[in-house]
Steps between C-alpha positions, in 0.01 A plus 500: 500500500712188489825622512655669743768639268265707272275660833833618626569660165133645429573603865780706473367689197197599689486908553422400881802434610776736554856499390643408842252154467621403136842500587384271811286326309800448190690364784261242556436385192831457370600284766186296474574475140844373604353262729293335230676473268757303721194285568419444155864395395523280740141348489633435082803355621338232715188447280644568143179332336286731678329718171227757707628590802237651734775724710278619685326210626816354582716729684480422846804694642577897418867645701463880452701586781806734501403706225409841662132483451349764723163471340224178409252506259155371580321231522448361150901482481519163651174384444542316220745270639285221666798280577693787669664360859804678564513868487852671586462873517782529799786780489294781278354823671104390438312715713149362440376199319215668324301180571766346183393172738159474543480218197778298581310189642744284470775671662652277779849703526503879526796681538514918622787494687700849497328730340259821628171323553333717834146299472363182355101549491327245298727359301579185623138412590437263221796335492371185653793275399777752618755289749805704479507876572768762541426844601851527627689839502189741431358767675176320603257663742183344398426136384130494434453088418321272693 
């Protein structure tokens, strides 16, 4: 699936997830919506003759801190952004990253500060290109990555 967008909506309507998740998960995707389209007006703005705009492929920068998220879908949410190098989750109450990061290849800025992360396992194994990483202000006791 190519859009990130429609999984999150196919998502929420599956019977698997409880009610506790969807209003997580409705969290999440409104401000992601929110995010884009800010990306997308601007991206007209500056490039006005621009007809097809692969948003996807483009977006390299996603701020989804400070909205109370206390829960992360999994990883096919951000795998269809290819160009994705900053990541701001900071200042929610995410508890566990559900491996939402395992895709995100490009990432060279990822931001967790403050919020209710205990363990990072495997997530940030593949992220080859990572330079800048805050953990800040969690409850970390393990950090699995070598």
């Amino acid at each position: 699936m190519n859009d990130p967008v429609k999984y999150l909506v196919n998502y929420l309507n599956s019977p698997t997830i409880n009610s506790n998740e969807k209003i997580q998960l409705n969290k999440f995707l409104n401000a992601f919506l929110c995010r884009l389209n800010d990306f997308i007006y601007t991206y007209k703005l500056h490039h006005s003759n621009c007809l097809s705009l692969n948003r996807w492929f483009l977006l390299t920068d996603m701020n989804l801190s400070n909205i109370q998220l206390k829960l992360m879908p999994n990883e096919n949410v951000f795998s269809n952004l290819p160009n994705l190098q900053r990541l701001w989750l900071c200042n929610n109450q995410i508890e566990t990253l559900n491996n939402c990061l395992i895709k995100c290849y490009s990432l060279i800025e990822l931001r967790l500060n403050s919020n209710q992360l205990h363990s990072i396992h495997k997530q940030l194994y593949k992220l080859h290109c990572l330079e800048i990483l805050d953990l800040s202000l969690n409850h970390l006791s393990n950090l699995l990555v070598s």
